[in-house]
VEXLOBA-219496 format. One line per 5 residues: their letters; for each residue z, y, x of N, C-alpha, C. Coordinates in Angstrom, 2 decimals, padded with zeros to 5 digits. Example, Ala and Ser with C-alpha at 12.3 -4.5 7.8 and 13.67 -1.06 7.14 Angstrom:
BEGIN
as) 007.80/-005.69/013.19/007.80/-004.50/012.30/007.80/-003.30/013.20 ~ 007.08/-002.25/012.85/007.14/-001.06/013.67/007.87/000.03/012.90
end
This chain:
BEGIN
xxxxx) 079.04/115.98/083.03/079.14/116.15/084.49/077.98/115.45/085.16 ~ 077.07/115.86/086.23/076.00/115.77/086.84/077.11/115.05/087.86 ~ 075.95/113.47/088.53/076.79/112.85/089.04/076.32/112.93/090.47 ~ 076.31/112.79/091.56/076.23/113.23/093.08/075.53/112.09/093.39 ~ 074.17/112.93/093.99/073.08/111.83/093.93/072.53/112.00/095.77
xxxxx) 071.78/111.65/096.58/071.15/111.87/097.81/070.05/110.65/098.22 ~ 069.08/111.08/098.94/068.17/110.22/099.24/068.27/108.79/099.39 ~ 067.24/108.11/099.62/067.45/106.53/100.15/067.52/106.32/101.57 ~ 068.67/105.72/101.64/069.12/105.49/102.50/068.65/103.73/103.49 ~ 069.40/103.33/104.08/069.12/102.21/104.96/070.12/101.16/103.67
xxxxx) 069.42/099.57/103.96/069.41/098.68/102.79/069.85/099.20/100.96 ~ 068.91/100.26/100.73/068.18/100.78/099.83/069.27/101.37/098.77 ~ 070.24/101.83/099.56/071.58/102.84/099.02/071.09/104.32/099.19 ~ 071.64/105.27/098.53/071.15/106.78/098.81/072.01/106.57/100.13 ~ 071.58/107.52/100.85/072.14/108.05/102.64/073.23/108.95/102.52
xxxxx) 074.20/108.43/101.75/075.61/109.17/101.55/076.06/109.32/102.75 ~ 075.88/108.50/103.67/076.61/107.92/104.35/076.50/109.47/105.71 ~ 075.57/109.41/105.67/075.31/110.29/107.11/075.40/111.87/106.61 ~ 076.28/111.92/107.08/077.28/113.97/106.63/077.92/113.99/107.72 ~ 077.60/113.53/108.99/077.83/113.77/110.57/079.02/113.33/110.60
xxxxx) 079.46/113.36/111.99/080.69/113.20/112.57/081.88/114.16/112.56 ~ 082.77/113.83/112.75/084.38/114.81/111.99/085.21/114.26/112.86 ~ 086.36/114.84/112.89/087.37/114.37/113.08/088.88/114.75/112.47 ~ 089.37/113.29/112.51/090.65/113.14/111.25/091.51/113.32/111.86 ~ 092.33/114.40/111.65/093.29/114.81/112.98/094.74/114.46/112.23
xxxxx) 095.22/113.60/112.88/096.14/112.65/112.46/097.76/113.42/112.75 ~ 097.84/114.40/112.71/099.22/115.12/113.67/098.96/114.90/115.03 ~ 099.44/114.39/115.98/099.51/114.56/117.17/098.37/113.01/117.58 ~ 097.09/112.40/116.79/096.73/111.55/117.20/095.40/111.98/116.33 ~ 094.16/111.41/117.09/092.64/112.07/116.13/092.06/110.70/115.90
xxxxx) 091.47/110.70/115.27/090.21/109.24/114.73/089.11/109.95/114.23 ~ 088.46/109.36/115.37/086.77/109.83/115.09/085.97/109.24/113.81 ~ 085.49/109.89/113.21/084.57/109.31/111.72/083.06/109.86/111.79 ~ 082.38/108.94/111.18/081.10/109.34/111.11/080.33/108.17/112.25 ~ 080.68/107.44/112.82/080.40/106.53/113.52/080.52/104.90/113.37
xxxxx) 081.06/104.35/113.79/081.45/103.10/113.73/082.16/103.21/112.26 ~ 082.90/102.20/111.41/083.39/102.33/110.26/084.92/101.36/110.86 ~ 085.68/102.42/110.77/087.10/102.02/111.22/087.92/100.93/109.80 ~ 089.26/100.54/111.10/089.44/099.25/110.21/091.06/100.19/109.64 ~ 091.52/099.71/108.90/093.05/100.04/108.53/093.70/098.63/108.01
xxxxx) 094.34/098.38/108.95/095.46/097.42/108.93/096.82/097.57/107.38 ~ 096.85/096.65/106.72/097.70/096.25/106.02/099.06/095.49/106.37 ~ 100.19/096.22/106.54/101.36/095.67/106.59/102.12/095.90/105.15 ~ 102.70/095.35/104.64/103.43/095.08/103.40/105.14/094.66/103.82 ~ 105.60/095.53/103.46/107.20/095.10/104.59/107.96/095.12/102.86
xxxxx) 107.44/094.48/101.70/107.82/093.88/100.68/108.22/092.04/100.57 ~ 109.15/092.17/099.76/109.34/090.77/099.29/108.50/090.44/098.24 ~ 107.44/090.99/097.56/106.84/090.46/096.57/105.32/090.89/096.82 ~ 104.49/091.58/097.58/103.48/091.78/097.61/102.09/090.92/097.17 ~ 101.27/090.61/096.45/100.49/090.41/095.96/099.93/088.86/097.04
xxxxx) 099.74/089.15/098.02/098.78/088.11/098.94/099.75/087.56/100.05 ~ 100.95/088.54/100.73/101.82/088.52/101.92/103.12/089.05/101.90 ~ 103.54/088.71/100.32/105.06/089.41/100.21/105.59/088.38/101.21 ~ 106.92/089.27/102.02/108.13/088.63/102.72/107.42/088.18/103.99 ~ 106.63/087.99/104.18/106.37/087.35/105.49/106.64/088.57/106.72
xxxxx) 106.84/090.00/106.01/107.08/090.79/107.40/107.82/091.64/106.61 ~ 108.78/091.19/106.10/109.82/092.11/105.70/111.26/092.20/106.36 ~ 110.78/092.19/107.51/112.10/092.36/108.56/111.28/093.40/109.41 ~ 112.16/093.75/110.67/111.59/095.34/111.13/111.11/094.60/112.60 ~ 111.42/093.37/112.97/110.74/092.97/114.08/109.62/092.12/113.60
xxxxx) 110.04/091.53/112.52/108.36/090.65/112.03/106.59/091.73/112.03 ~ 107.90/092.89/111.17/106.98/094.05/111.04/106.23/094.33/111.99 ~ 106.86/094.93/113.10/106.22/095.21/114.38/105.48/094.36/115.37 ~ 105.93/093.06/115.20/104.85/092.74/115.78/104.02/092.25/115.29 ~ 103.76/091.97/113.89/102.56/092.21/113.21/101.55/093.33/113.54
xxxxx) 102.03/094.78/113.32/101.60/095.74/113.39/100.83/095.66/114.97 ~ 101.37/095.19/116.16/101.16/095.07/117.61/099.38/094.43/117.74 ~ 100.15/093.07/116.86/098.61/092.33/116.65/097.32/092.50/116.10 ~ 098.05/093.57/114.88/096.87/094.04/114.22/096.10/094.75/115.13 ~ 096.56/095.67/115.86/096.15/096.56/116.72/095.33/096.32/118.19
xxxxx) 096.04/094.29/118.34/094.73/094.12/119.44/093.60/093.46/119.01 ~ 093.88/093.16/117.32/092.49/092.36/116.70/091.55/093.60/116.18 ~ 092.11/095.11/116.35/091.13/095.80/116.17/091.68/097.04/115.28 ~ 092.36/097.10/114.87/092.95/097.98/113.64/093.13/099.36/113.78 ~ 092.57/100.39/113.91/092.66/101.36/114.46/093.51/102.50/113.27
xxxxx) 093.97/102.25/112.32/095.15/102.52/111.74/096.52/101.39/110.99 ~ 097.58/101.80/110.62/098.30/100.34/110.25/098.93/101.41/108.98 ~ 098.31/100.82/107.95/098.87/100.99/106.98/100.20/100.08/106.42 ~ 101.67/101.32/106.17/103.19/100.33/105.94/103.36/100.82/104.13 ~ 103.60/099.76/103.47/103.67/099.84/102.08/105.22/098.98/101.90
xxxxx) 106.27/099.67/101.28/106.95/099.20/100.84/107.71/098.90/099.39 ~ 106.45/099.04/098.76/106.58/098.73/097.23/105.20/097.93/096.63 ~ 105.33/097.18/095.97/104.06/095.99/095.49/103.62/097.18/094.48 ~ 102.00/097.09/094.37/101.07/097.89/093.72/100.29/096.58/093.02 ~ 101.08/095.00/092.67/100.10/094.22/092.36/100.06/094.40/090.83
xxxxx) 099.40/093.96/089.92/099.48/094.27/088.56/100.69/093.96/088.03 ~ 101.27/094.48/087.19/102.66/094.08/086.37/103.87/094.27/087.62 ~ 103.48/095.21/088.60/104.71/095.13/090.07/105.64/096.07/089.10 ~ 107.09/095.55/089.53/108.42/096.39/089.20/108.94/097.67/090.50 ~ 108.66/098.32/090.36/108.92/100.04/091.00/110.38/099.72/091.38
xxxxx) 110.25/100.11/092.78/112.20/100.13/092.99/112.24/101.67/093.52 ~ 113.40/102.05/093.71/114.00/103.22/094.32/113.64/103.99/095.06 ~ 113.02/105.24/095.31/112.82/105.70/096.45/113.90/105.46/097.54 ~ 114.72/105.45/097.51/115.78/105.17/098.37/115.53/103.60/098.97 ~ 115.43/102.96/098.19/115.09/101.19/098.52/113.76/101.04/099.20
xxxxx) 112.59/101.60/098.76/111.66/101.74/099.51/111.63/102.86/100.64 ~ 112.56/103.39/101.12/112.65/104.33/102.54/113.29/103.32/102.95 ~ 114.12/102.67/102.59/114.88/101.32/103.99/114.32/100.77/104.06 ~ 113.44/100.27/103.28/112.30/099.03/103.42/111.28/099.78/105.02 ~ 110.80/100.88/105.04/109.83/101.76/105.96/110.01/102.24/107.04
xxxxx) 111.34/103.08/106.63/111.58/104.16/107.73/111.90/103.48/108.60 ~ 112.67/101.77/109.01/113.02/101.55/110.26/112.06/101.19/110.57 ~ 110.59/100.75/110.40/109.06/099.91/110.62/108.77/100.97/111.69 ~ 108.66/102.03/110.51/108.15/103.62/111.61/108.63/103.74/111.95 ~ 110.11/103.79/112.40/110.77/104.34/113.69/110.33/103.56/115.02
xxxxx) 110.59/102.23/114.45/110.65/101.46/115.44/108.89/101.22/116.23 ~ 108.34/101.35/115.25/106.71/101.38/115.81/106.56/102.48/116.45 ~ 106.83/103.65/115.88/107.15/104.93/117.08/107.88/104.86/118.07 ~ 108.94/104.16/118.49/109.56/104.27/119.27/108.80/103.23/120.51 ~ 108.11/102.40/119.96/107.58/101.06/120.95/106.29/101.63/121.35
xxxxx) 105.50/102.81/121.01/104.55/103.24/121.65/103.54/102.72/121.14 ~ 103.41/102.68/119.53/101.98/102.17/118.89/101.29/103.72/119.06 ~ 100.10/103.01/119.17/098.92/104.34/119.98/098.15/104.86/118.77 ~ 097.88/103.89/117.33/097.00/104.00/116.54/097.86/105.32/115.48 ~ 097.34/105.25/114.68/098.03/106.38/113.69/098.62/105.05/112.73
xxxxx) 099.76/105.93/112.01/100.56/105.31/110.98/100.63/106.03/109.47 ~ 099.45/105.14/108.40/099.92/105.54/107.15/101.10/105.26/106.59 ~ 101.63/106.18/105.54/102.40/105.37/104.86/101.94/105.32/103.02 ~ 102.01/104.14/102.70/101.70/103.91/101.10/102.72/104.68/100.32 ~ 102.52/105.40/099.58/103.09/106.13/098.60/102.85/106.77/097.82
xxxxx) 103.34/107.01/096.44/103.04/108.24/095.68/104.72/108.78/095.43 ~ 106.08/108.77/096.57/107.08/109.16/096.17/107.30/109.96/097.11 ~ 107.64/111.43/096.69/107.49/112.56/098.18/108.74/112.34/099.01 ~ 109.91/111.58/098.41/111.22/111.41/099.04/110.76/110.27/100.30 ~ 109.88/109.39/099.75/109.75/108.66/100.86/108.63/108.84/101.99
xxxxx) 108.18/109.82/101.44/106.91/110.55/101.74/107.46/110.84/103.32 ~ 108.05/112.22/103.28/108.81/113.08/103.87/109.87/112.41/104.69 ~ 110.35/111.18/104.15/110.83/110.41/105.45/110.27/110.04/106.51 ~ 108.92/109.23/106.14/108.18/108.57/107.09/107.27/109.94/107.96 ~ 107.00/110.51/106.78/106.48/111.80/108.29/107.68/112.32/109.68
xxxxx) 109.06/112.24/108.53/109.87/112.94/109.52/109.82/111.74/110.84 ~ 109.86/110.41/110.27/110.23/109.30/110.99/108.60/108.54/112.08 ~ 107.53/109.74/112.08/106.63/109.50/112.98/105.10/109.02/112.24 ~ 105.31/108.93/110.82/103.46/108.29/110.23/102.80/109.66/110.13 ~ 101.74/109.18/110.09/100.82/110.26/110.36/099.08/110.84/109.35
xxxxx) 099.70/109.58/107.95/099.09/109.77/106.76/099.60/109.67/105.76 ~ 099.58/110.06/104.58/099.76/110.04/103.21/098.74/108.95/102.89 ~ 099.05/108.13/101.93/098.17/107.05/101.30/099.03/107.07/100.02 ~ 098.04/107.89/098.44/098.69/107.90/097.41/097.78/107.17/096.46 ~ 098.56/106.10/096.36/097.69/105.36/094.81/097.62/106.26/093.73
xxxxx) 098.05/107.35/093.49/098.00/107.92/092.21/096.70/109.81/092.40 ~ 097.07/109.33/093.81/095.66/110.41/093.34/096.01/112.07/093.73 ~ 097.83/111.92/093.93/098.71/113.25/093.96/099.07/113.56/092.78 ~ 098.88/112.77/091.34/098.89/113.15/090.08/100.28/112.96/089.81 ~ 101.13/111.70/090.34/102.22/111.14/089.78/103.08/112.38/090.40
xxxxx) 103.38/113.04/091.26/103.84/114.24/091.86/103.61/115.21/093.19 ~ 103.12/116.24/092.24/102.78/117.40/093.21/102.99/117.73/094.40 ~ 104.63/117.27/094.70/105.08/117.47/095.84/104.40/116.97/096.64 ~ 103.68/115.57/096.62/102.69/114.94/097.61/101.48/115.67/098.39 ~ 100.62/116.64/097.29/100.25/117.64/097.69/100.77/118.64/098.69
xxxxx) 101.89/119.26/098.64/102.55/120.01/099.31/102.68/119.63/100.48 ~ 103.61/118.08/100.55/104.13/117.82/101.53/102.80/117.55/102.50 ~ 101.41/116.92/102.17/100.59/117.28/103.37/100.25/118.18/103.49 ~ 099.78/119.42/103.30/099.25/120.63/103.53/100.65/121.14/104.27 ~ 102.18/120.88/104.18/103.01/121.41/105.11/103.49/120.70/106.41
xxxxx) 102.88/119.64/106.69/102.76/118.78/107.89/101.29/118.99/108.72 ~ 100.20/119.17/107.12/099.29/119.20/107.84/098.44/117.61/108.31 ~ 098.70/116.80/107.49/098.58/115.53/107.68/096.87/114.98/106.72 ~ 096.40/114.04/106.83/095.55/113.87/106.63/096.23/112.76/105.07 ~ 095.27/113.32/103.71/095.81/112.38/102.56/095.01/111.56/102.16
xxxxx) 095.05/110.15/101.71/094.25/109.74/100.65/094.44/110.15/099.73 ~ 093.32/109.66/098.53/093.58/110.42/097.51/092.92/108.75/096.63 ~ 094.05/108.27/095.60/092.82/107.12/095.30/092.66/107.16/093.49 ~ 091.53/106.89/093.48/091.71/106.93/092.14/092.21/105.47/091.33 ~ 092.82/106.58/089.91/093.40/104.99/089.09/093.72/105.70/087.88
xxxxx) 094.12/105.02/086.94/093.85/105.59/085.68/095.82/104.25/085.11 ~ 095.71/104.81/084.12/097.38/104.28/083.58/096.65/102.58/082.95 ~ 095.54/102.86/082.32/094.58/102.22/081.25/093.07/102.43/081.41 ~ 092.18/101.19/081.87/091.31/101.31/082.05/090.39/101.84/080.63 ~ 090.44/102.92/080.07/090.02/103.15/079.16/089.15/104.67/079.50
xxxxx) 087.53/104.00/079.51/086.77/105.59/079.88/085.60/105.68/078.57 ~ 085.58/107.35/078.95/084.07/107.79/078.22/083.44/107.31/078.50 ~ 082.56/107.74/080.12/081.41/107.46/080.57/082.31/106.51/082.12 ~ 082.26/105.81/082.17/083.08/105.26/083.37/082.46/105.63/084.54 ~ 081.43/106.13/085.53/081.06/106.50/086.56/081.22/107.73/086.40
xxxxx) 081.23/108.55/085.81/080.99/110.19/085.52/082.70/110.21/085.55 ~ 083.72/109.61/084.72/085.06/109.74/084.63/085.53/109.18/086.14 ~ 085.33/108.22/087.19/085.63/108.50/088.00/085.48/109.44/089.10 ~ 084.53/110.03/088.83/084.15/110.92/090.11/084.90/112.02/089.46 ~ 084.71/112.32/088.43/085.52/113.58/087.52/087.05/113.49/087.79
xxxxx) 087.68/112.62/087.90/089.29/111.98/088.39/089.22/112.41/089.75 ~ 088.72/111.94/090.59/088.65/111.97/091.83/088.41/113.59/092.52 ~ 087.52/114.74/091.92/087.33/115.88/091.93/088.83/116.53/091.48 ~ 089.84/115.91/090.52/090.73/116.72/090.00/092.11/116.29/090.96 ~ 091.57/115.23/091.73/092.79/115.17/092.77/092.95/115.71/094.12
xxxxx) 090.55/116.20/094.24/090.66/117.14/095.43/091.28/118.45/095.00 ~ 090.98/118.91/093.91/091.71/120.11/093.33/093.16/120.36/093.77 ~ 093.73/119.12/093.31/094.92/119.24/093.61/095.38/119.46/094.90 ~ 094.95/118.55/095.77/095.26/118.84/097.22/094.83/120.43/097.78 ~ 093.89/121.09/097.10/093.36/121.66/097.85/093.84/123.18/097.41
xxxxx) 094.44/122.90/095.98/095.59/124.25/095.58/096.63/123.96/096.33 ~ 097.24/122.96/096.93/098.19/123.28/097.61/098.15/123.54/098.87 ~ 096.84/123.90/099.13/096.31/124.24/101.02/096.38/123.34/101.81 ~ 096.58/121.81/101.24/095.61/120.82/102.21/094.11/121.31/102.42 ~ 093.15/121.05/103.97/092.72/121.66/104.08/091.30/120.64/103.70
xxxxx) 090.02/120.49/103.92/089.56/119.45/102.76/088.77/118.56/104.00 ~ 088.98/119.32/105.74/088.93/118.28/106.44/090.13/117.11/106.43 ~ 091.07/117.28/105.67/092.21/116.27/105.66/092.07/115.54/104.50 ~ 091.12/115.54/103.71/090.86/114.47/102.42/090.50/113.61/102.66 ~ 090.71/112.06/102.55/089.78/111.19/102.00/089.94/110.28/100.71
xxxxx) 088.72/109.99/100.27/088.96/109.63/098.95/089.10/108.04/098.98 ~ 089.45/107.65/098.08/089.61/105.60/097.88/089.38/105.84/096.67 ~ 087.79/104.96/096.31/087.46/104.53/095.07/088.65/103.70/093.67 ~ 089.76/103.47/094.57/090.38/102.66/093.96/090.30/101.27/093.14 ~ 089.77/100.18/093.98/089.22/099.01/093.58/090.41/098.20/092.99
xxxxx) 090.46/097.94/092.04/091.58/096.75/091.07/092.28/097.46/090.74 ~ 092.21/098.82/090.47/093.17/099.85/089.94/092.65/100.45/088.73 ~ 093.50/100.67/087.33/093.20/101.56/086.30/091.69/100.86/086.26 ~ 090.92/099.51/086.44/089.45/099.21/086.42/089.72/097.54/085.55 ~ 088.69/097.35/084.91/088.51/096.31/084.31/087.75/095.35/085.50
xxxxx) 087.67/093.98/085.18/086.51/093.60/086.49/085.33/093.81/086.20 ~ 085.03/094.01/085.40/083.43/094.84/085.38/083.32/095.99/086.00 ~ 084.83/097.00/085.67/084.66/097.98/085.84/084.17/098.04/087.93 ~ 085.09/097.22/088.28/085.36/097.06/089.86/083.76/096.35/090.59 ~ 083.01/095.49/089.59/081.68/095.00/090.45/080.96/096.19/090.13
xxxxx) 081.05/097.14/089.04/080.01/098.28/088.72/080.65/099.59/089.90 ~ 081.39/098.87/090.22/081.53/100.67/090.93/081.66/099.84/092.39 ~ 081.28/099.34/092.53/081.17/098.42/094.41/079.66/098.46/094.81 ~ 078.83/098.55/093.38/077.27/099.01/093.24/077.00/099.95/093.26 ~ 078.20/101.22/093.11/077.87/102.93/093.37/078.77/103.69/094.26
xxxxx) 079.05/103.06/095.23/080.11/103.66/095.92/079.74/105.03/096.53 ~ 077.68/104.72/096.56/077.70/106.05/096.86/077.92/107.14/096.51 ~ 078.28/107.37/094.67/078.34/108.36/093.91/079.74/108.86/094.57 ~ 080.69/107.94/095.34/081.74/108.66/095.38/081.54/108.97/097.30 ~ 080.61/108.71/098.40/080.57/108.60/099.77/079.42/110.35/099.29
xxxxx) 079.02/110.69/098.53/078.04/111.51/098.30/078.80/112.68/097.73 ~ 080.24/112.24/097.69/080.96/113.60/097.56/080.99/114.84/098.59 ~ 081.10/113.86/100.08/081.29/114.82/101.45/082.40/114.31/101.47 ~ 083.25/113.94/101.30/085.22/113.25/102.13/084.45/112.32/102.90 ~ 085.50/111.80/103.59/085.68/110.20/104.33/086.38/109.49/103.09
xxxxx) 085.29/108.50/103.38/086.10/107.14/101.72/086.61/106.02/102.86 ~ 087.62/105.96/101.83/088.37/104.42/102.31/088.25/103.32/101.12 ~ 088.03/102.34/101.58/087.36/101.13/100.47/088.76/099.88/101.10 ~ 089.23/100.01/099.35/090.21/098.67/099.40/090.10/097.60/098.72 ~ 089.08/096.51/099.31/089.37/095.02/098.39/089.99/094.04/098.70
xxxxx) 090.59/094.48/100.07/091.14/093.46/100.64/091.75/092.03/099.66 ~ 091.28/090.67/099.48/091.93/090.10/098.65/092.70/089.80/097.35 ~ 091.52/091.20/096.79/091.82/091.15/095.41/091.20/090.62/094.51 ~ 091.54/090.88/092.95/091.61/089.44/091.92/090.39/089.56/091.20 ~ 089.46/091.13/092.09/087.52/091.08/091.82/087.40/089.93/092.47
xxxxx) 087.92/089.62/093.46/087.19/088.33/094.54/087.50/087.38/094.05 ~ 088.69/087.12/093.60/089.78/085.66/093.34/089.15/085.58/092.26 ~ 088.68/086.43/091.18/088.11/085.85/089.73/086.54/085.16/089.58 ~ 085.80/086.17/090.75/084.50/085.76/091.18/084.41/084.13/091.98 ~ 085.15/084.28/092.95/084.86/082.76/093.71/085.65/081.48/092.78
xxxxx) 086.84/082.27/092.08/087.46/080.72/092.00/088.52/080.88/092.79 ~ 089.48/081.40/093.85/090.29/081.05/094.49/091.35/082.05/094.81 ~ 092.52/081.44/095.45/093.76/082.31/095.43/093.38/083.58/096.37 ~ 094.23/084.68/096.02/094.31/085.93/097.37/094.12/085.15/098.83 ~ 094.97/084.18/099.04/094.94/084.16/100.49/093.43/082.80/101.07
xxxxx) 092.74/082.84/100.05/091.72/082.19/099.91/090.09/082.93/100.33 ~ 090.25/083.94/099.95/089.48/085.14/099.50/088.91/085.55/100.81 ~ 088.56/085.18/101.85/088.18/085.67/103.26/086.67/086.34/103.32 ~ 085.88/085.23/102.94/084.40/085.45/102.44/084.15/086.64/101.34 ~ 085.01/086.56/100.35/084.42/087.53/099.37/084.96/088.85/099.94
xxxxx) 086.07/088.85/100.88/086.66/090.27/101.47/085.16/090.95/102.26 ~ 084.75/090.04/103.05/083.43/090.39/104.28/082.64/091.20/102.91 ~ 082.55/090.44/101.81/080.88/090.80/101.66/081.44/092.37/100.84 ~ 082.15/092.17/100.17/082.54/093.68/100.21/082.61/094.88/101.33 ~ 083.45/093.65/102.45/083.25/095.25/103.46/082.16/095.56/103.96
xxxxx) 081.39/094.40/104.18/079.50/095.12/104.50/079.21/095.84/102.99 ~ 079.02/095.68/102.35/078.59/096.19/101.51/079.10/097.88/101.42 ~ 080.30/098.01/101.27/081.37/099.43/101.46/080.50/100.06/102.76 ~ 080.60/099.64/103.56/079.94/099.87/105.00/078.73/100.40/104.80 ~ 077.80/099.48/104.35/076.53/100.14/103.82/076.05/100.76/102.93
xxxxx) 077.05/101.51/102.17/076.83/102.81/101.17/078.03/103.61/101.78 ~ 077.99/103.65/103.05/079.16/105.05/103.29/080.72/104.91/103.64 ~ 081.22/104.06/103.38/082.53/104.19/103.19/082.94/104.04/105.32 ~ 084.05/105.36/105.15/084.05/105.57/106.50/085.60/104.21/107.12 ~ 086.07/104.04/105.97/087.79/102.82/107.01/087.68/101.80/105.32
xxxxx) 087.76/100.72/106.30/088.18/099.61/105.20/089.41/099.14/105.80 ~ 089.88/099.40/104.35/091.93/098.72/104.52/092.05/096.91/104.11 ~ 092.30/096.36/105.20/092.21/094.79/104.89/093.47/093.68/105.41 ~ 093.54/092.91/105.06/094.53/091.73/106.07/094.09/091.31/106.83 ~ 092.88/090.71/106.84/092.45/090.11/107.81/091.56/090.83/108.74
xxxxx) 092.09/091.48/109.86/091.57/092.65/110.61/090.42/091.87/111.62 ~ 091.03/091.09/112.25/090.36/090.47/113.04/088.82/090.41/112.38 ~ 088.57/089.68/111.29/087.07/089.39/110.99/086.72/090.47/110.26 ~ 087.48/091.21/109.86/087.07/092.25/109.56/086.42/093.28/109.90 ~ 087.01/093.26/111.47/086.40/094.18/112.27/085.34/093.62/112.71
xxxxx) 084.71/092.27/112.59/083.73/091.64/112.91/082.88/091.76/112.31 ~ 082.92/092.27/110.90/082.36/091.98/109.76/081.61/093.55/109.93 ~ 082.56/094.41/110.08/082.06/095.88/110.29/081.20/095.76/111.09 ~ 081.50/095.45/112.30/080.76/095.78/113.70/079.55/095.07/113.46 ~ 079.27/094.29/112.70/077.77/093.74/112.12/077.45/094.42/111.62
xxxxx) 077.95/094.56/110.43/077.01/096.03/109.60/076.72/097.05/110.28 ~ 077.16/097.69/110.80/077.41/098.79/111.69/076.22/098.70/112.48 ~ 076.11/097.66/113.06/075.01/097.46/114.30/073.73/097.29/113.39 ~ 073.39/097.31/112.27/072.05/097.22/111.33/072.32/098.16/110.70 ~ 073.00/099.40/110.11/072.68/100.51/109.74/071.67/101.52/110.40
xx) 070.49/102.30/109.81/069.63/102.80/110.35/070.36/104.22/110.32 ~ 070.83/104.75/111.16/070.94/106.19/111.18/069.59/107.46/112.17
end
């Protein structure tokens, strides 16, 4: 497989980045791309989450978390109610729709303005939270773990991630096998008539990746921004950073920035983070020194 290559770009990345402006039409809410590099807010309404289990696992903690995120800058709020940390124990679709559906109701009902993902690869809970007002699909698995995920956006009409991850970090050619993964999950979406302005891809950072695998592909993000999707880049406080500096998840502030400039400056159109506030600070720097 020939890997997706484009000129040099500004701080000496190919110019993945510039494939114009779009828009991500969220159901009844749009987010402009191709401009500024939007932030996506992390809420975790888990008792065990990796960096912030329990601290907003009630439906008013939730929300007004979500409130705040939104005046420190967050122009989506991603709600996850199952831990994706390594060795996490999977509960119920049913257990993870109570954990969500009252977040989204209740954030819908209070008049949050931004759009609402929801984390999933389970279409039962999928299909709740759309019924119950979110306005993205966010699938760690890519649409692979079940089809229906496919379906269910192309019949809402909703905008999907798509992220890559593997069971076992075990590759042929490891840059050529991710983009090759990542092509077989636009496939997927796109046999089921999602339409391919509603894709975006997530490199999938600390997923199905060794830590080599995760600093070697933070050095090519353009191979995957040089596809044509909108990429979403997730390091928020993960254990690439915590193994590199020395320090816990909720330690990790500095090594989050230099990733998101970095993501920023090979393309990547929304970084999903905790700490929104500097985050969005962190963008809006890069942002303001990109040469377009």
């Amino acid at each position: 497989m020939q890997l997706p290559s484009a000129g040099n770009g500004s701080f000496g990345f190919p110019a993945s980045r510039y494939i114009g402006k779009r828009t991500l039409k969220c159901r009844n809410v749009e987010l402009a791309l191709g401009g500024r590099t939007l932030i996506m807010g992390i809420l975790n309404v888990t008792p065990d989450s990796f960096s912030d289990g329990g601290n907003f696992n009630s439906v008013g903690k939730a929300v007004e978390r979500a409130f705040t995120m939104v005046e420190e800058g967050a122009d989506i709020i991603d709600i996850g109610g199952e831990s994706t940390r390594p060795g996490f124990a999977q509960v119920s679709p049913q257990e993870e729709s109570d954990r969500v559906i009252p977040v989204i109701r209740a954030l819908t009902e209070a008049g949050l303005t931004v759009p609402i993902s929801i984390d999933t690869y389970k279409p039962e809970v999928a299909r709740g939270a759309l019924e119950a007002g979110a306005h993205i699909l966010n699938d760690i698995w890519g649409l692979k773990h079940d089809l229906e995920m496919a379906r269910l956006a192309a019949e809402y009409d909703c905008p999907v991630i798509v992220m890559h991850n593997r069971p076992e970090p075990v590759y042929d050619h490891f840059e050529t096998d991710v983009v090759a993964d990542l092509m077989e999950s636009i496939s997927i979406a796109q046999s089921a008539g999602v339409r391919d302005e509603q894709i975006v891809l997530d490199p999938g950072i600390g997923f199905g990746k060794t830590y080599e695998h995760n600093l070697q592909l933070m050095n090519r993000l353009h191979l995957i921004t040089a596809l044509g999707f909108p990429v979403l880049l997730g390091t928020s406080r993960k254990s690439m950073i915590q193994k590199t500096l020395g320090v816990p998840a909720a330690d990790a502030l500095e090594g989050t920035a230099a990733t998101v400039a970095l993501g920023a400056a090979q393309g990547c159109a929304i970084m999903r983070v905790h700490d929104v506030k500097a985050m969005k600070r962190v963008a809006l720097m890069t942002d303001a020194m990109i040469i377009r």
